[in-house]
Phi, psi and omega in degrees: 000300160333312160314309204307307217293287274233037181211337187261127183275148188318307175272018168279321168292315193289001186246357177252332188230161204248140158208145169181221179251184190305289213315331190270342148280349162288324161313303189285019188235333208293317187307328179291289186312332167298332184263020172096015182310154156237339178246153156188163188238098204268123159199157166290070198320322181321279166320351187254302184296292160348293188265288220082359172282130161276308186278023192262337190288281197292338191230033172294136175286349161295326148312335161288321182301304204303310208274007161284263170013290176297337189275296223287339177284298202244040200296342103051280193272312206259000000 
């Protein structure tokens, strides 16, 4: 798994995943939502590698933050 990992490049991850704090991923989502996203699946890894719970993942207050953050941006839309 390490071989695989040692093959991907930093900005091959940085184009799949979002990470800062909420606001500044909301800042990084905001272009999608302008071009019409309609779905997206927001969790908090830290809890799912920490823990091993996907729903420790799903239900992080850092996930709350974010998706306030994106309503309060976009009430419009979301």
């Amino acid at each position: 798994a390490l071989e695989i990992a040692d093959q991907v490049s930093a900005e091959d991850v940085r184009k799949t995943r979002f990470a800062g704090t909420p606001a500044s991923v909301a800042d990084q989502f905001q272009p999608y939502i302008d071009a019409g996203i309609t779905h997206v699946l927001i969790a908090d890894y830290c809890g799912l590698v920490s823990t091993g719970s996907y729903s420790e993942a799903e239900s992080s207050t850092a996930v709350a933050d974010l998706v306030t953050e994106i309503r309060k941006r976009n009430p419009d839309r979301i």
